[in-house]
VEXKEFI-529694 format. One record per residue: residue in three letters; x, y, z of N, C-alpha, C in turn; residue number from 1. Coordinates in steps of 0.2 Angstrom, whole numbers, always signed. Each point is the difference from the previous one (the first is absolute). Example, Ala and Ser with C-alpha at 12.3 -4.5 7.8 and 13.67 -1.06 7.14 Angstrom:
BEGIN
ALA, +66, -28, +39, -4, +6, +0, +4, +6, +0, 1
SER, -2, +5, -4, +4, +6, +1, -4, +5, +3, 2
% end
This chain:
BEGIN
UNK, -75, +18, +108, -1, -1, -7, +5, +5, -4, 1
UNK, -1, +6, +3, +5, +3, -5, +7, +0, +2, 2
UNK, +1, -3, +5, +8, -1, +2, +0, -6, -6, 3
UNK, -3, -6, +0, +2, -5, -7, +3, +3, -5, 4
UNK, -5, +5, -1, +1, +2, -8, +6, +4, +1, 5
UNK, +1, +4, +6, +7, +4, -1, +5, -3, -2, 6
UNK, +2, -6, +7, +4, -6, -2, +1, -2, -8, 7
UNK, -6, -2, -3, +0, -2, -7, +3, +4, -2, 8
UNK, +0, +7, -3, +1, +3, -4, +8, +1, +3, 9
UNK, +0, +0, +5, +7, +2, +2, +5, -8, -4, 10
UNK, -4, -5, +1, +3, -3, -3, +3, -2, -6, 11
UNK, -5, +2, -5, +2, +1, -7, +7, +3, -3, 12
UNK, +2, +6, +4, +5, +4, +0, +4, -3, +2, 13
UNK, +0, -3, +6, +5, -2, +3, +2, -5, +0, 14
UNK, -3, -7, -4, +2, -4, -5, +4, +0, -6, 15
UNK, -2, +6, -5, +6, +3, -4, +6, +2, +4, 16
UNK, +0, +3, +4, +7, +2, +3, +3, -4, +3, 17
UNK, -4, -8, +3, +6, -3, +2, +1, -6, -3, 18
UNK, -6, -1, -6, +6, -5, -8, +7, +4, -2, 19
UNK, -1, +8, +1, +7, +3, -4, +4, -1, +6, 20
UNK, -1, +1, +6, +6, -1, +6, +5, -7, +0, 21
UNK, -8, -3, +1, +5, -9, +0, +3, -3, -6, 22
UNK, +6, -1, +3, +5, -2, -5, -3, -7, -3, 23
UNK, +0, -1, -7, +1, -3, -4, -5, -1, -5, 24
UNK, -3, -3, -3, -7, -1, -2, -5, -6, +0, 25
UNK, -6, +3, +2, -4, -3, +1, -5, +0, -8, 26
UNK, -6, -5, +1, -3, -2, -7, -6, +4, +3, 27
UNK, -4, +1, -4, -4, +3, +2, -3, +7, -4, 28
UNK, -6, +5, -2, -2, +5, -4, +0, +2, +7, 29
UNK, -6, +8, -4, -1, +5, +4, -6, -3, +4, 30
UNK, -3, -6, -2, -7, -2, +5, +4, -3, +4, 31
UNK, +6, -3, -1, +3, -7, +4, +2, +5, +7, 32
UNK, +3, +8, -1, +3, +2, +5, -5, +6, +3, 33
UNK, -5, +0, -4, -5, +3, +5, -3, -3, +5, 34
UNK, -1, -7, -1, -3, -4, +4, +4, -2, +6, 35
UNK, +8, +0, -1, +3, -3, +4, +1, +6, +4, 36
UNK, +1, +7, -3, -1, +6, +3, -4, +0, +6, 37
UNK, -4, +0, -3, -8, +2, +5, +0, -6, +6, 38
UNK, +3, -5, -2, +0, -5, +4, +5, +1, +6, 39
UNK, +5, +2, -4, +6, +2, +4, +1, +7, +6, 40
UNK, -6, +2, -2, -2, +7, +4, -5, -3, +8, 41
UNK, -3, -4, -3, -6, -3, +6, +7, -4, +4, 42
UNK, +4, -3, -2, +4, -2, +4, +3, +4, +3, 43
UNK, +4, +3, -2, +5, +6, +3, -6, +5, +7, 44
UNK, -4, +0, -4, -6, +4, +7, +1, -3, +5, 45
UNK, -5, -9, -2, +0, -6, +4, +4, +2, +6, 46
UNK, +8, -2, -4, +7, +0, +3, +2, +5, +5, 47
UNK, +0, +6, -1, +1, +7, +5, -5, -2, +5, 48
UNK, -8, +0, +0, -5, +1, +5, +1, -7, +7, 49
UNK, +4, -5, -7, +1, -7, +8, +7, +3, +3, 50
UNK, +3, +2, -5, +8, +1, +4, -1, +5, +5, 51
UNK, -2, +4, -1, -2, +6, +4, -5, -1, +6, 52
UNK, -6, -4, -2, -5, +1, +5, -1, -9, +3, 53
UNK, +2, -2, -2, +0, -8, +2, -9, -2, -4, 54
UNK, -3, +3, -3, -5, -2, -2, -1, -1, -10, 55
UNK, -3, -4, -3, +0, -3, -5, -5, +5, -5, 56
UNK, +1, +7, -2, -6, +2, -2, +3, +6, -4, 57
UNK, -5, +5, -6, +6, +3, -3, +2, +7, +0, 58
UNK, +7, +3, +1, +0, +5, +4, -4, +6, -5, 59
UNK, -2, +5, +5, -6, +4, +0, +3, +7, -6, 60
UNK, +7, +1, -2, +2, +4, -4, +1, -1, -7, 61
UNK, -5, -6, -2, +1, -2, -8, -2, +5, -3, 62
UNK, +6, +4, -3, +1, +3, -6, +3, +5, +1, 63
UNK, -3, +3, +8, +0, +7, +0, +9, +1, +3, 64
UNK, +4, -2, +3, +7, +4, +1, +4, -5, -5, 65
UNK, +7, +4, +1, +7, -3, -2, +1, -7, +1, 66
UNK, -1, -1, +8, +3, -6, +4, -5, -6, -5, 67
UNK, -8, -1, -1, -2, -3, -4, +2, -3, -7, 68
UNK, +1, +7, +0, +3, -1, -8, +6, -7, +0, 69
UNK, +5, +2, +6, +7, -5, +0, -3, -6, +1, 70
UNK, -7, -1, +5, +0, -7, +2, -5, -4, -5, 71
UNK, -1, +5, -4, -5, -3, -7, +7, -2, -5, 72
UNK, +3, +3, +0, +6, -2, -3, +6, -4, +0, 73
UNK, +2, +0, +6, +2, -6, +3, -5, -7, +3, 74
UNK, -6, +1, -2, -3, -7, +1, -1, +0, -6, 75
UNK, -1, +2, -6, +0, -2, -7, +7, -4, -2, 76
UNK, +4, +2, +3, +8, -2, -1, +1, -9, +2, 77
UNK, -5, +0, +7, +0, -6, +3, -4, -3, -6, 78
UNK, -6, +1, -2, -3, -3, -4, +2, -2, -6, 79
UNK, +4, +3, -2, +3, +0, -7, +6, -7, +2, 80
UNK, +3, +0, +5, +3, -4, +1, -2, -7, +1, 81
UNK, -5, -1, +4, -3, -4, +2, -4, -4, -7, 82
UNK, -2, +4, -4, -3, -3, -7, +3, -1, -3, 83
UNK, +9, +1, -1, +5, -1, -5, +3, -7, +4, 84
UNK, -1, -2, +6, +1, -7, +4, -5, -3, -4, 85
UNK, -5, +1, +1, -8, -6, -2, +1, -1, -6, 86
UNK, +5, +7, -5, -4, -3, -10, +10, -2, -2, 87
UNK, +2, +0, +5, +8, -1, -1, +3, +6, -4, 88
UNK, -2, +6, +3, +5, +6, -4, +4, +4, +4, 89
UNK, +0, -3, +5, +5, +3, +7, +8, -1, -2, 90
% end
């Protein structure tokens, strides 16, 4: 439970940072990219725990290091892109 919420929050942040990273602009408020933040954190977690352990579930360090940090960050990147393909802002 509280690794969710870590992730979550870690995602908030790290949705702002990677609307400012990726180049161009996307539509969207500060709700549009919190959601896709926090979204983008459960992914990037996802992402590391299968690549690294072969298993589908989310890795155990939401929130608490660095490395998190990046992979919440770079999954918000994916997401952001992924949602600028579906509303045609890519």
């Amino acid at each position: 439970m509280w690794n969710l919420i870590g992730w979550a929050v870690l995602g908030l942040v790290a949705g702002a940072i990677a609307k400012l990273i990726y180049p161009g602009t996307q539509g969207g408020g500060i709700i549009a990219t919190s959601v896709l933040g926090v979204v983008g954190a459960f992914v990037g977690g996802f992402l590391y725990t299968f690549i690294t352990t072969g298993k589908f579930a989310l890795a155990a360090a939401g929130g608490g290091s660095l490395f998190s940090f990046i992979c919440a960050v770079l999954g918000s990147m994916v997401v952001i892109f992924v949602w600028g393909l579906v509303t045609q802002n890519a």
